[in-house]
C-alpha positions, 0 to 999 in steps of 0.5 A: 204673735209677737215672737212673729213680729220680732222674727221678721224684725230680727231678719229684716235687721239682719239683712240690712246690718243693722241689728246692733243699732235695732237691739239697741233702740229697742233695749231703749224703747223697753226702758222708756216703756219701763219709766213712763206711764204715758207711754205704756197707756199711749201703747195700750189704750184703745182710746188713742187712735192709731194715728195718734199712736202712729204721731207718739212713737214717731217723735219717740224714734226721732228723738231718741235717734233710733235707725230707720229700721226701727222707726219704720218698724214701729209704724207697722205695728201701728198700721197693724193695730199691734202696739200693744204688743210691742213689750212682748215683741221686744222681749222675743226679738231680745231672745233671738239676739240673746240666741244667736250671741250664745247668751242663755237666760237665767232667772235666780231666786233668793232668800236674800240679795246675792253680792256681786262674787255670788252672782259671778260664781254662780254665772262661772257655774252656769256658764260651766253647765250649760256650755253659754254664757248667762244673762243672770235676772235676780229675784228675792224672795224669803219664802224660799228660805235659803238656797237658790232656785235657777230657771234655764229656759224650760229647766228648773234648778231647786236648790232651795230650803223649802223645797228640800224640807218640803221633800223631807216632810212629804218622805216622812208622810210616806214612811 
């Protein structure tokens, strides 16, 4: 559903030359959503009532100075009854930006926090691979132990210690 919504906003965005001024207020949106409690009960909640969804968002649009676009897109997904879902509908819309700029999305899994030359040679690599330029999203995770796992899209890249010493473990079963 929300990849339906944020494909009619990213037309309607389009159309109008407005989709710089509409990423950004949703890019914005999204952090707000990220830092405030309020906010995410206010979209969640089946206890607020539309209007009062309708009433948040609107002081939201204008205070943040978000286009017209925008602020006339949240009001359909109030009058809709899909405020819940506009995370998800972010998310898509940031995807159909990230595709039509030729940005990929790369999540990174660590044993420890790459430094900044790390996470540059591994964008350089990506970028190499892929032929696009990456949108690299750091994790830490110890239990990978060392290495690196990416994840493009649908395609996993396991690098890691624990899996190689899970594939030599399981070699070792079948020998």
């Amino acid at each position: 559903m929300g990849a339906r919504y944020a494909r009619a906003l990213f037309d309607l965005a389009a159309e109008t030359d407005a989709l710089d001024a509409v990423e950004a207020d949703l890019k914005s949106l999204k952090a707000m959503n990220a830092g405030s409690a309020d906010l995410r009960s206010l979209l969640a909640s089946p206890a607020f009532s539309a209007e009062s969804k309708a009433a948040g968002l609107a002081a939201i649009a204008a205070r943040a100075g978000f286009c017209e676009v925008t602020g006339k897109f949240l009001g359909l997904t109030v009058a809709n009854a899909r405020a819940s879902a506009l995370p998800t509908i972010i998310e898509a819309f940031e995807r159909l930006s990230e595709e039509r700029r030729g940005v990929v999305s790369a999540q990174v899994v660590t044993a420890v926090p790459m430094s900044e030359g790390q996470t540059a040679d591994l964008a350089a690599a990506l970028r190499t691979a892929l032929g696009k330029d990456p949108r690299i999203e750091t994790h830490v995770d110890p239990a990978i132990l060392g290495g690196v796992k990416v994840r493009v899209g649908s395609r996993l890249y396991d690098a890691s210690l624990k899996s190689k010493l899970d594939s030599l473990k399981f070699a070792l079963k079948r020998a």
